[in-house]
C-alpha positions in Angstrom: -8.3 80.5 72.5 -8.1 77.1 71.2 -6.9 77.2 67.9 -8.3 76.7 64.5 -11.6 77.1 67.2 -13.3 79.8 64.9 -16.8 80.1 67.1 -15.9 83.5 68.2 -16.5 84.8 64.8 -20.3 85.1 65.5 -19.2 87.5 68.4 -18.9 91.3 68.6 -15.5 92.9 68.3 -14.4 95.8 70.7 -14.8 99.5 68.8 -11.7 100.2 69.0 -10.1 97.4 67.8 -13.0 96.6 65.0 -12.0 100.3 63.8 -8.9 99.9 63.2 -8.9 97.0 61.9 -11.7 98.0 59.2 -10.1 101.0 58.3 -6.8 98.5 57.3 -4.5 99.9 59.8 -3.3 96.4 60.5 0.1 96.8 62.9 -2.0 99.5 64.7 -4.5 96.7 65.6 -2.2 94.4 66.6 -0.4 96.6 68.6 -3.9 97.4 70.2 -4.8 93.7 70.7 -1.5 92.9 72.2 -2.1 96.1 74.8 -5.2 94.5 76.1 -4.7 91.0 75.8 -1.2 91.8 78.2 -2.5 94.3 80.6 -5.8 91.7 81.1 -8.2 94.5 80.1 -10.8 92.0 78.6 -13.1 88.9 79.8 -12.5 85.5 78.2 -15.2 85.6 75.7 -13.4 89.0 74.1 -9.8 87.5 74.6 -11.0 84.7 72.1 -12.1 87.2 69.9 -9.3 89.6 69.9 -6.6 86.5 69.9 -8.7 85.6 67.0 -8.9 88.6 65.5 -5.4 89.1 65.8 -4.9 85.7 63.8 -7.2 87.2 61.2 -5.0 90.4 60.4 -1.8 88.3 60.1 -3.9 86.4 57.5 -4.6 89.5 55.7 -1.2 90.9 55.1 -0.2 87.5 53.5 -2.9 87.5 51.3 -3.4 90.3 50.3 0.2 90.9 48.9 0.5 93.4 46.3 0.4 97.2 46.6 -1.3 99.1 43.8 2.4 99.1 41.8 3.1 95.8 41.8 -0.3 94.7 41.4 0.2 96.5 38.1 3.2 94.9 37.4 1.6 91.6 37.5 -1.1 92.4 35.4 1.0 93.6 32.3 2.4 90.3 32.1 -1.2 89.2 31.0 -2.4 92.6 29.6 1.0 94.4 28.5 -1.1 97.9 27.8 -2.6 97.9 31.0 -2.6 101.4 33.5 -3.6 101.7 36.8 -6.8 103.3 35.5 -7.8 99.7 34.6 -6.1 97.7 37.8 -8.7 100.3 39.8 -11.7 99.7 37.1 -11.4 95.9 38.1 -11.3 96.8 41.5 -14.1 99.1 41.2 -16.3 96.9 39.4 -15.5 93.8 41.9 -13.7 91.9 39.4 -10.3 91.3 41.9 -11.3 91.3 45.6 -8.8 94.3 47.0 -8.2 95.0 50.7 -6.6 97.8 52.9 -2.8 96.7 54.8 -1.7 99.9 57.0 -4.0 102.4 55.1 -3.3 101.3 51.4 -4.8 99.5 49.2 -3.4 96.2 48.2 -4.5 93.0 45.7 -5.1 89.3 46.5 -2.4 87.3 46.2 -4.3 85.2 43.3 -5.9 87.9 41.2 -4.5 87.0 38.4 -5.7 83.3 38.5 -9.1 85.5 38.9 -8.9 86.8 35.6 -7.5 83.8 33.6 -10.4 81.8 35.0 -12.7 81.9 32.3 -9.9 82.1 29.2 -10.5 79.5 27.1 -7.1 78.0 27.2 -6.6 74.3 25.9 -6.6 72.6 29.1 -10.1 74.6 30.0 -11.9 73.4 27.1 -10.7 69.6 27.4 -12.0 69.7 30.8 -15.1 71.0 29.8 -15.5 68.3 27.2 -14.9 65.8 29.4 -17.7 67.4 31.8 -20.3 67.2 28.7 -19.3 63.7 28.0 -20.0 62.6 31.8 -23.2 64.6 31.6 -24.4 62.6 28.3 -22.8 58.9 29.8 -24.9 60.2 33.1 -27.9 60.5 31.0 -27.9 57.9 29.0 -26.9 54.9 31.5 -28.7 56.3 34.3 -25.5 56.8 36.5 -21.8 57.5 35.9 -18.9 55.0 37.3 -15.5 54.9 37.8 -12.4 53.2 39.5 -10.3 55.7 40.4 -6.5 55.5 42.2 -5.4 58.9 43.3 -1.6 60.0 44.5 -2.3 62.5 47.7 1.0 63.8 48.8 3.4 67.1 49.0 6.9 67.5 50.2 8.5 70.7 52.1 10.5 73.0 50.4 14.0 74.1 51.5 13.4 77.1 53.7 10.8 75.1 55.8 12.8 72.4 56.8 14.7 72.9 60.4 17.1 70.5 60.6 16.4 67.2 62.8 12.9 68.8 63.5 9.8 66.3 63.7 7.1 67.6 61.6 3.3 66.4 62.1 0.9 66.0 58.2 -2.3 65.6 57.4 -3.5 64.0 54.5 -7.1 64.3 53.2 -9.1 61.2 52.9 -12.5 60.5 51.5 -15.6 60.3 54.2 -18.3 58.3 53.8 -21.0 59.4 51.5 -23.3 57.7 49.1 -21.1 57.8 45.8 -17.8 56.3 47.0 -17.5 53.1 47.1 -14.9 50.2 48.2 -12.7 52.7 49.6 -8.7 51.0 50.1 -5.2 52.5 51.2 -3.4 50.8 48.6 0.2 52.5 49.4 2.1 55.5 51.7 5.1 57.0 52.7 6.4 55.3 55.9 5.8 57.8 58.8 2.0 57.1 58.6 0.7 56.9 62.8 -2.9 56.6 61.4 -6.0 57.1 59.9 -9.5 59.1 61.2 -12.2 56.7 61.7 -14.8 56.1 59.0 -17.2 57.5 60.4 -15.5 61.1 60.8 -17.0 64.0 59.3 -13.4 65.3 57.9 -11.2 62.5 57.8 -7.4 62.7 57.5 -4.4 60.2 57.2 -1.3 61.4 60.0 1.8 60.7 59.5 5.0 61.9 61.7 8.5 62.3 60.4 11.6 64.1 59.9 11.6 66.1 56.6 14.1 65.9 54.3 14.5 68.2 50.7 12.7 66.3 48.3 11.3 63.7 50.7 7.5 63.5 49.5 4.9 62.7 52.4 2.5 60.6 50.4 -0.7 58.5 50.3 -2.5 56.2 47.5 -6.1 55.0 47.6 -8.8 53.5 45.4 -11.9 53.4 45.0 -15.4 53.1 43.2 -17.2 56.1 42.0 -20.9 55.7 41.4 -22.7 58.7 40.7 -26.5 58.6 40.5 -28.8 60.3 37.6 -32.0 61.8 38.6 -34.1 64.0 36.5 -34.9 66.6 38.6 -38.5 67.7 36.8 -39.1 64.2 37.7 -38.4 64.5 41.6 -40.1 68.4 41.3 -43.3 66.5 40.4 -43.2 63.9 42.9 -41.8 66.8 45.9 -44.6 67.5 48.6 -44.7 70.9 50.4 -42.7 71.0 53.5 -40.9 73.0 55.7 -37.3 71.9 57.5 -36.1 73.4 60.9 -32.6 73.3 61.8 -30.1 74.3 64.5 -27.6 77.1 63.1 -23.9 76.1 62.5 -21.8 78.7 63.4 -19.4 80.2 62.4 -20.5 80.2 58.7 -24.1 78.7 58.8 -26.1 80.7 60.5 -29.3 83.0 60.1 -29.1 86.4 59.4 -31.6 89.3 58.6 -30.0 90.1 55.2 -30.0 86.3 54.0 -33.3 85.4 55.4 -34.7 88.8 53.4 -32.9 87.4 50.5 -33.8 83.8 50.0 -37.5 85.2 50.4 -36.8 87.6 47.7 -35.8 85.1 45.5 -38.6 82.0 46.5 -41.8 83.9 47.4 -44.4 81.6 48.5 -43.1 79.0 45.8 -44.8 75.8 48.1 -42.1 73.0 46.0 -39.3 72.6 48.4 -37.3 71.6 44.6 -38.5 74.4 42.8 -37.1 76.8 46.0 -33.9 74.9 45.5 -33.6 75.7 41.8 -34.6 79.3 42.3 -32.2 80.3 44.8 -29.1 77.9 42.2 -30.5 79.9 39.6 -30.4 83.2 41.5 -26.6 82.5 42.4 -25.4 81.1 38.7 -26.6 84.2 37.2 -25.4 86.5 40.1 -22.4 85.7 41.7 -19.1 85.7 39.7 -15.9 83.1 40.0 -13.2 84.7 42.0 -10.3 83.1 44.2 -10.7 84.2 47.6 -8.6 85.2 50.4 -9.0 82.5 53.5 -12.0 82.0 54.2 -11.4 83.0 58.1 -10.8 86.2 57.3 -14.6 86.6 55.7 -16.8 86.7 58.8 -19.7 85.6 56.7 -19.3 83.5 53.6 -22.7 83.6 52.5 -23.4 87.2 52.9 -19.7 87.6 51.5 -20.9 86.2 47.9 -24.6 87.4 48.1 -23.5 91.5 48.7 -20.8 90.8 46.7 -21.7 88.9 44.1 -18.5 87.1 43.6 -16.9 84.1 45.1 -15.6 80.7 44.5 -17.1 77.5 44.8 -16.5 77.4 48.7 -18.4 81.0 49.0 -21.2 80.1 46.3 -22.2 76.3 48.3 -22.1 78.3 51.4 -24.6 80.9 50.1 -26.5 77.8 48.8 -26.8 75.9 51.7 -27.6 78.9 53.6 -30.1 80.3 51.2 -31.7 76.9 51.1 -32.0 76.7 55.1 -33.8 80.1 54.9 -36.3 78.9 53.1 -36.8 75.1 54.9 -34.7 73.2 53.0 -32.1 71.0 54.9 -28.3 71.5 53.2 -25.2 70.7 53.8 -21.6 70.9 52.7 -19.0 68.8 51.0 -15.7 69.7 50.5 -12.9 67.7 48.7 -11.3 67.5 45.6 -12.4 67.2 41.6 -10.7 64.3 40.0 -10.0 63.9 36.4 -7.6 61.7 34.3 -5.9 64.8 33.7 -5.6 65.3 37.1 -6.7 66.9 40.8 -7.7 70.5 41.9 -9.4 71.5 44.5 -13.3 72.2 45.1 -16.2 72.2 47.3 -20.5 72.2 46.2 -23.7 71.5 48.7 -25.9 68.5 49.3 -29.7 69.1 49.9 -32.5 66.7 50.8 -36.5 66.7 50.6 -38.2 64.2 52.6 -39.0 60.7 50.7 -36.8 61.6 47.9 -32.8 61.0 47.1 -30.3 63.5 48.7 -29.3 65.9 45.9 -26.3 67.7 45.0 -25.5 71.6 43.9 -22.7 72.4 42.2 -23.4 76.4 41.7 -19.7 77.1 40.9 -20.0 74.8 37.9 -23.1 75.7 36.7 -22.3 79.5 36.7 -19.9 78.8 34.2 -22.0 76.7 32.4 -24.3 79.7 32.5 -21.6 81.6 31.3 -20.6 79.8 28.0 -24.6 79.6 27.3 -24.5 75.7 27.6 -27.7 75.1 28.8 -27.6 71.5 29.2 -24.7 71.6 31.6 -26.2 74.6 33.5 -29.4 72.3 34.1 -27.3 69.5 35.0 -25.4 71.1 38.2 -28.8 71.5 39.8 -29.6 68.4 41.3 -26.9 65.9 39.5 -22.8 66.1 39.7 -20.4 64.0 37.9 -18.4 60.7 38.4 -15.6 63.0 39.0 -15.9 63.8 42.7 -13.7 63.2 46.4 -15.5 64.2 49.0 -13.3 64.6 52.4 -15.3 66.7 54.6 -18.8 66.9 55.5 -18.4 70.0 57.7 -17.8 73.7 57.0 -14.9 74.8 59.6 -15.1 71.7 62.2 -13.5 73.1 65.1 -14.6 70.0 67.1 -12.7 67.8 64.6 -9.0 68.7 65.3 -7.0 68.8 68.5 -4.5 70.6 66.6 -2.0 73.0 68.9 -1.4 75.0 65.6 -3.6 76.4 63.5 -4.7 74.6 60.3 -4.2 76.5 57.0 -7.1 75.1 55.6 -10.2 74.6 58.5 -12.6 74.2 55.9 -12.2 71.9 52.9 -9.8 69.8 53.9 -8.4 69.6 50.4 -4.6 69.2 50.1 -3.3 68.7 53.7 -1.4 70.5 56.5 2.3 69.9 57.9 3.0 71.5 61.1 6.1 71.1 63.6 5.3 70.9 67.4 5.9 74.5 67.8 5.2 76.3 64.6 3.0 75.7 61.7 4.1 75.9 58.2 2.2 77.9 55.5 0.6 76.3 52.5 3.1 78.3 50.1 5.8 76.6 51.7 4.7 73.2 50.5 5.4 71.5 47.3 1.9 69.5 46.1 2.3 66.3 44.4 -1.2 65.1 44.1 -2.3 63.3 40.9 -4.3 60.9 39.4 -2.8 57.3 39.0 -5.9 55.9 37.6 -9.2 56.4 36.0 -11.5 53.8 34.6 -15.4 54.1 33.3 -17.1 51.5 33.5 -19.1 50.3 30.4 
């Protein structure tokens, strides 16, 4: 199996192995794929999905961590009365996504970020200031601008380096897409080899070196922000009934019973393509919780993940939008990249739809669930249809197999958000780099 080459998803596992592996008994499965991946027992179709499989379960033991006990241990540094009858209530009420390593039960590594997500800390509530001053600048002037620099870069900590050892990075870069604009490499670290051509669908700067503690692999760019305003009552009205047809993208966009059921649950025989739009963002603001997710290759569906769910990130609610959307004839699509403040960078990825002889539009359901959440109407509104002047967008793909040539396999195949370091032989996992990405410069215009 080629890696990073996550096709096979879509295809049946073996009994055997799938019950194993469902009922968590994680070295037991391996030990099962390894039997009849060695002794040849399988055709080439089922050795991908087995060697991919097997990929899959190594994923899950790293993150998914914690054991019940130590899960409890980590929550009492935020809730210091806490028992394991409430770890298991969270659990229970699909608050903290849980799964099963050799037979028990054990957290996500990031559960905890889970449950501060919504605390209104100080940095929480300047950020969403700033969001509700973009959205009023946006209103007012039509369109929100920006020149933006931006520091992309991370180093490799200690245990990772091997002496003398060439390491290979990757570097998110922006793709082309109407809001950015006069794109330059202003500055970078001297091992860079290259950069994807503009025209890539996830584009990456490469660089090649020896690593060194503290040595920082790193890339500056700038560029022009200009993010459009459109009332979307005003397109609704001038939207004429239609009905798009697309191809399936696997692994992650692609039909299914349960979703197609679903989307027509939620539109009816609503004839607006816009209107179906705003029904199925209003179906998944209200619905589907924020929670940090394990990666996103272990979650054979991402869509149906957050629908039966009804929790996910911002990766797991686009998907579920773009794929509700394509249920019910609307063409979508994904973006993934980066949210860019003056305070600084995190990561995050919304959806892109379009309805013939109007604008391509933008859904941000992640944002506007929260926006739901604190009862802020105006901003809720404003995530269907509009974003903000605060956007990097560095992929255009979910999981582009076809995009790498990549001999190890890449952390991150779906957002391309903060980069990759691999040596010739070995990859290196995310936790083991240090991330030094921030904002050098952000200027309105007007």
């Amino acid at each position: 199996m080629q890696p990073n080459d996550l096709d096979s998803l879509v295809y049946p596992l073996r009994e055997d192995v799938r019950l194993l592996s469902q009922a968590g008994y994680v070295t037991k499965a391996r030990e099962e794929i390894a039997y009849l991946l060695s002794h040849d027992k399988v055709d080439d179709l089922e050795r991908n999905r087995l060697e991919l499989e097997d990929h899959l379960l190594e994923l899950r033991t790293h993150d998914f961590p914690y054991d019940g006990t130590e899960a409890l241990s980590l929550l009492r540094t935020i809730r210091p009365d806490a028992t394991m009858k409430d770890l298991e209530q969270l659990r229970t009420q699909g608050i903290i996504p849980f799964s099963l390593v050799d037979g028990a039960i054990h957290y996500h590594r990031r559960f905890l970020d889970t449950l501060r997500k919504d605390v209104p800390t100080e940095e929480r509530k300047t950020d969403i200031a700033l969001r509700d001053e973009m959205i009023a600048r946006m209103k007012q002037r039509g369109r929100g601008e920006a020149d933006v620099v931006v520091h992309i870069g991370f180093s490799l900590k200690e245990e990772a380096i091997r002496e003398g050892k060439t390491v290979s990075v990757d570097l998110p870069v922006p793709v082309r897409c109407p809001f950015i604009k006069q794109l330059k490499i202003l500055r970078q670290s001297g091992e860079l080899v290259g950069v994807d051509a503009t025209s890539s669908d996830r584009r990456c700067a490469h660089f090649r070196g020896v690593p060194t503690p503290n040595k920082e692999f790193w890339i500056e760019y700038g560029y022009t922000i200009a993010m459009d305003y459109h009332p979307m009552d005003q397109l609704e009205k001038l939207a004429k009934p239609s009905w798009w047809h697309g191809k399936d993208q696997v692994p992650y966009l692609v039909r299914s019973r349960y979703l197609e059921d679903l989307a027509k649950n939620i539109v009816g025989d609503e004839p607006n393509p816009i209107t179906r739009a705003r029904l199925i963002y209003r179906y998944i603001t209200t619905h589907v919780s924020y929670a940090y997710m394990p990666s996103y290759q272990t979650i054979p569906n991402l869509a149906e993940y957050g629908a039966s769910m009804r929790r996910g990130d911002c990766g797991i609610q686009a998907a579920l939008f773009i794929n509700l959307c394509r249920a019910s004839g609307i063409k979508a699509g994904w973006m993934g990249g980066m949210y860019v403040t003056p305070q600084g960078i995190s990561n995050h990825d919304w959806a892109r739809f379009s309805i013939p002889g109007l604008p391509e539009r933008y859904a941000d359901c992640s944002f506007g669930g929260s926006a739901y959440r604190d009862g802020a109407t105006e901003r809720w509104d404003h995530y269907f249809g509009n974003l903000d002047p605060m956007r990097l967008c560095c992929t255009l793909l979910l999981a582009p197999s076809k995009e790498t040539n990549r001999s190890q396999w890449i952390a991150d195949p779906t957002d391309n958000q903060e980069g990759e370091a691999w040596y010739d032989d070995e990859a290196i996992p995310r936790d083991l780099l240090i991330d030094q990405r921030h904002t050098v410069k952000f200027t309105l215009h007007g």
